[in-house]
C-alpha positions as CSV (number, residue, x, y, z in Angstrom):
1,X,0.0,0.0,0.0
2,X,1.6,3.2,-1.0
3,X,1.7,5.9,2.1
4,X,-1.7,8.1,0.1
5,X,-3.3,4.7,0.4
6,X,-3.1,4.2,3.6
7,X,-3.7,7.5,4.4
8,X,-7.4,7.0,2.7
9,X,-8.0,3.8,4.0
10,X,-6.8,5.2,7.8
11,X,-10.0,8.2,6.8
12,X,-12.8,4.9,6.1
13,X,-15.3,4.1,8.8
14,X,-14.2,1.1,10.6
15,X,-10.6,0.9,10.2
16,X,-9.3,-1.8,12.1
17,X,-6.0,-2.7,13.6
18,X,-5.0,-4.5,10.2
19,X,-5.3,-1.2,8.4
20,X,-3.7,0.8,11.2
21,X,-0.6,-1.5,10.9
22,X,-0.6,-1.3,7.3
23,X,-0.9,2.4,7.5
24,X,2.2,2.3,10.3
25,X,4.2,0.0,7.8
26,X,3.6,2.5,5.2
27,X,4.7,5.0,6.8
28,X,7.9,3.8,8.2
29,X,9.1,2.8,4.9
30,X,8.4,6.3,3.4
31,X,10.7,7.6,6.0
32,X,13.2,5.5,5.9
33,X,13.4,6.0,1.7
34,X,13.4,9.7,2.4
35,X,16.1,9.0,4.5
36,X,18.4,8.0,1.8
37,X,21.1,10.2,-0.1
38,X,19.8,9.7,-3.6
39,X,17.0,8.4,-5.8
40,X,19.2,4.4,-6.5
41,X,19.8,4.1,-2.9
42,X,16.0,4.9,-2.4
43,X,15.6,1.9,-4.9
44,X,17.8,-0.6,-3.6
45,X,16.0,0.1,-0.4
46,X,13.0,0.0,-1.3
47,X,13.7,-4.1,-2.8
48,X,15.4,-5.1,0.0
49,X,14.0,-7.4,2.5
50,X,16.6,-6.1,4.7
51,X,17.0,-2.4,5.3
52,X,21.0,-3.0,5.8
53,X,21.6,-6.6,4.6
54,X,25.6,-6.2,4.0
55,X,26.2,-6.4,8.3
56,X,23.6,-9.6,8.3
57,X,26.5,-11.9,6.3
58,X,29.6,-10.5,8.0
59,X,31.6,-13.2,5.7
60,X,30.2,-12.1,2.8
61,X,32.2,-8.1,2.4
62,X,30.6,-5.7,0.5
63,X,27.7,-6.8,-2.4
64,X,28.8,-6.6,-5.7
65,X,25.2,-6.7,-7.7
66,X,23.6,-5.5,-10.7
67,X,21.8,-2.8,-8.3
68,X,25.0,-1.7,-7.3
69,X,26.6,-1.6,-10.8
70,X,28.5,1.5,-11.3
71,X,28.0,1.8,-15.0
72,X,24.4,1.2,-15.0
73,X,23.9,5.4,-14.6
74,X,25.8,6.4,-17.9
75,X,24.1,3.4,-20.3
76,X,20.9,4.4,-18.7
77,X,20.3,7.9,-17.6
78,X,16.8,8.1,-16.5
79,X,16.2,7.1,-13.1
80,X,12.5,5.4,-14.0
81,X,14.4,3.3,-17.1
82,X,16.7,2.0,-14.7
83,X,14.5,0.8,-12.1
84,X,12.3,-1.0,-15.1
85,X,15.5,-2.5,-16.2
86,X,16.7,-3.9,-12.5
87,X,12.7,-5.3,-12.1
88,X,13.4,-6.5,-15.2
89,X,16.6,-8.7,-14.4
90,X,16.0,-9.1,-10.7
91,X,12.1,-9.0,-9.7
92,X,11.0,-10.9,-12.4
93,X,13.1,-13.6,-12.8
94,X,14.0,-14.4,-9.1
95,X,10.6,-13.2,-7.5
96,X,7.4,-13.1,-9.7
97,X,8.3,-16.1,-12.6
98,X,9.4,-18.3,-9.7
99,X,6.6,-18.5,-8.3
100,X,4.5,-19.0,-10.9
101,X,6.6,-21.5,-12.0
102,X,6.0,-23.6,-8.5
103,X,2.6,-22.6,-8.3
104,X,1.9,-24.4,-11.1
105,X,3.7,-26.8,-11.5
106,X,2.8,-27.8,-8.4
107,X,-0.3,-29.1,-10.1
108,X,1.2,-30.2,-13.3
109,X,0.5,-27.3,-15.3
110,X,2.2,-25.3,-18.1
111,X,2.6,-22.0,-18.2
112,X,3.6,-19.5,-20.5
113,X,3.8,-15.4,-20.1
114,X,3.2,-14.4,-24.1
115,X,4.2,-10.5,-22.8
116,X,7.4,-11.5,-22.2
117,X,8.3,-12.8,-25.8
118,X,11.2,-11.1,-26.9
119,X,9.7,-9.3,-29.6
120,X,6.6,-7.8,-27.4
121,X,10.1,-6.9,-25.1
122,X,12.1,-5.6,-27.7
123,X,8.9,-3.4,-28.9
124,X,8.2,-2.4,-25.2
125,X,11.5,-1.1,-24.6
126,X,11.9,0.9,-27.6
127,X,8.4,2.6,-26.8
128,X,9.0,6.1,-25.5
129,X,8.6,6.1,-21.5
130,X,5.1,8.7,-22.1
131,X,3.5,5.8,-23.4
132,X,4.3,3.3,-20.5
133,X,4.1,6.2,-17.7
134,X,2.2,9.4,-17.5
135,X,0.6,11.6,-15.1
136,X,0.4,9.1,-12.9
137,X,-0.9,6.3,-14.8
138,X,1.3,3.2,-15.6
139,X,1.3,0.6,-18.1
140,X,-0.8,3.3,-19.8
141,X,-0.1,2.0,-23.7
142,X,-0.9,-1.5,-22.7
143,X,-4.2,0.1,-21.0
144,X,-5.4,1.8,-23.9
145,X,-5.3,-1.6,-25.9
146,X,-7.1,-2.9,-23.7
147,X,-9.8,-0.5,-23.5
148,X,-10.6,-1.6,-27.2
149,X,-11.1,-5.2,-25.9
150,X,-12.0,-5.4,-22.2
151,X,-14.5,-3.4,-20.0
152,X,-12.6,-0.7,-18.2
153,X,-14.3,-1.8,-15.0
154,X,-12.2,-5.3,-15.1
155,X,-8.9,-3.5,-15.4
156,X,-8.7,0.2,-13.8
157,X,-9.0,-1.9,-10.3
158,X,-6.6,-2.0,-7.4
159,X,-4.5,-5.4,-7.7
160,X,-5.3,-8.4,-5.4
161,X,-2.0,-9.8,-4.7
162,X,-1.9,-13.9,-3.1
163,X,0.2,-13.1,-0.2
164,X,0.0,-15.6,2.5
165,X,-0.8,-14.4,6.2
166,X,3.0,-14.7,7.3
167,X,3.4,-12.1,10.1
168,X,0.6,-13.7,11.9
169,X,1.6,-17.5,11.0
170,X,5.4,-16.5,12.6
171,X,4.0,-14.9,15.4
172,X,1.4,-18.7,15.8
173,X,1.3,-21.6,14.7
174,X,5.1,-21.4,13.1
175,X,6.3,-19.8,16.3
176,X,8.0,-23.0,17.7
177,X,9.8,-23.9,14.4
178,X,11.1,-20.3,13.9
179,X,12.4,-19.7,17.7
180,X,14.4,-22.9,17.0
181,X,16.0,-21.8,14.0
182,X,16.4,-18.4,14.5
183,X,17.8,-19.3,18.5
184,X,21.2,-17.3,19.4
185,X,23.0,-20.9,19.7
186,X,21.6,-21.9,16.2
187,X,22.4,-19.2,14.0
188,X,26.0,-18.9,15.7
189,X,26.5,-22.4,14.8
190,X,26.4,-21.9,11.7
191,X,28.3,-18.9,11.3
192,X,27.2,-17.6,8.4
193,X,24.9,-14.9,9.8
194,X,25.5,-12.1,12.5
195,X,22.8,-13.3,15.2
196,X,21.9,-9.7,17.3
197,X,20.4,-7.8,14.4
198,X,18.6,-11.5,13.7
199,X,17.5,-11.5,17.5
200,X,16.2,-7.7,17.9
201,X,14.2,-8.5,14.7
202,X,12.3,-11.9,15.7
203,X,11.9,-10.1,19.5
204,X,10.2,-6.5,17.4
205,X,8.2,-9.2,15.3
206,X,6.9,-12.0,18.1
207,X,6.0,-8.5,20.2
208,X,3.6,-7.1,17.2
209,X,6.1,-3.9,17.4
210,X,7.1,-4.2,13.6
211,X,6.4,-7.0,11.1
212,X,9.4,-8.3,10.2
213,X,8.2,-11.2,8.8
214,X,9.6,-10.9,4.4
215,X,13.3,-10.5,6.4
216,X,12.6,-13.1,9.1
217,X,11.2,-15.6,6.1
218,X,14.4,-15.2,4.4
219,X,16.8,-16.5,6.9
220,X,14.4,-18.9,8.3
221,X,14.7,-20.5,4.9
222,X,18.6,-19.9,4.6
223,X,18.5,-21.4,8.4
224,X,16.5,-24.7,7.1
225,X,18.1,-25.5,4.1
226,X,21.6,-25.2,6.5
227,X,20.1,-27.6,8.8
228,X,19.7,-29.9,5.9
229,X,23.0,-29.7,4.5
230,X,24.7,-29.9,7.6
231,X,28.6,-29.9,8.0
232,X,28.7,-29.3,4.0
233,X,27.0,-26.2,4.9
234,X,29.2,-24.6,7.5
235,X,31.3,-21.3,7.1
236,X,34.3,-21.3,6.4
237,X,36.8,-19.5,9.2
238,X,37.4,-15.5,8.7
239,X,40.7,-16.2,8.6
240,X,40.7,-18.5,5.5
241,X,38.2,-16.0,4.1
242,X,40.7,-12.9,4.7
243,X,43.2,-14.6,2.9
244,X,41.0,-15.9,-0.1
């Protein structure tokens, strides 16, 4: 929900305490973009599950990513551009494809996304950005063809995502499983991750002080496939590290 979202939905009748803390989340993650020195920074913050993730993997030195890519700025000027590209080669392929892809085949079922073709993508791309973006409006050549084919009522909606309830499944009936895995003695043994920031996070999360829970899944997930690798899994020493 985007901070004049929630401020509308905080202005219904009957706005209970899952709006308010939608409307607090919002909030909180307007000011902390505003917080940061420039417009990629804002980005990278923004797609992080983490709001500092480097300190999290103290092994790990500092990220070398395609949303840290130095020459990314000179091949592609405009700040909007870039972020389509990096949703391009990051959220689509890593977040939103993968699962569809074990959604459905889940069930033994195909599917295909005919937008991304390469020709559709080669023709979106050379589109100027007024016809994918203006005053306000997004997706707005792909909305006008539409409108020749589809009642405006089915399309000019708000989305309906299929999140799961995870903040309140963490905070119940997963609370025992992920108090194991995320325990000081657990995540030190493994030595992979830095445990404190790990520790004020679950404690913020199991109180209902912040939801955590995107962050939390992450390592929880990092935390069970470790206990399933076992010793193949460990760190290696800082020392050997240092002098790799």
């Amino acid at each position: 929900m985007t901070p004049c979202a929630a401020w509308r939905a905080s202005r219904r009748r009957g706005c209970g305490r899952r709006c308010r803390s939608r409307r607090r989340r919002s909030w909180r993650q307007l000011a902390a973009l505003l917080r940061e020195d420039d417009a990629d920074a804002a980005y990278r913050r923004l797609v992080s599950l983490w709001p500092d993730p480097e300190p999290l993997v103290p092994l790990a030195g500092a990220a070398r990513d395609r949303l840290r890519d130095p020459g990314l700025r000179q091949r592609f000027p405009n700040f909007i551009e870039r972020m389509m590209l990096l949703d391009t080669l990051t959220y689509l392929p890593d977040d939103l494809l993968t699962k569809v892809d074990r959604a459905s085949m889940s069930v033994s079922l195909e599917v295909r996304v005919p937008l991304l073709n390469h020709r559709v993508v080669e023709c979106a791309w050379r589109l100027p950005l007024a016809m994918k973006l203006r005053r306000g409006t997004t997706k707005w050549a792909l909305r006008r063809i539409l409108d020749r084919h589809v009642p405006r009522a089915l399309i000019e909606r708000p989305k309906q995502g299929f999140a799961v309830p995870l903040a309140a499944w963490l905070r119940g009936p997963l609370r025992g499983w992920a108090d194991d895995l995320l325990a000081g003695d657990a995540l030190g043994r493994s030595g992979w991750l830095d445990p404190q920031p790990i520790a004020r996070y679950w404690r913020e999360h199991r109180t209902g002080e912040r939801d955590w829970s995107a962050g939390l899944w992450a390592v929880l997930m990092f935390q069970s496939w470790l206990a399933q690798a076992g010793a193949a899994a460990e760190a290696p020493a800082v020392s050997a590290v240092a002098r790799g």
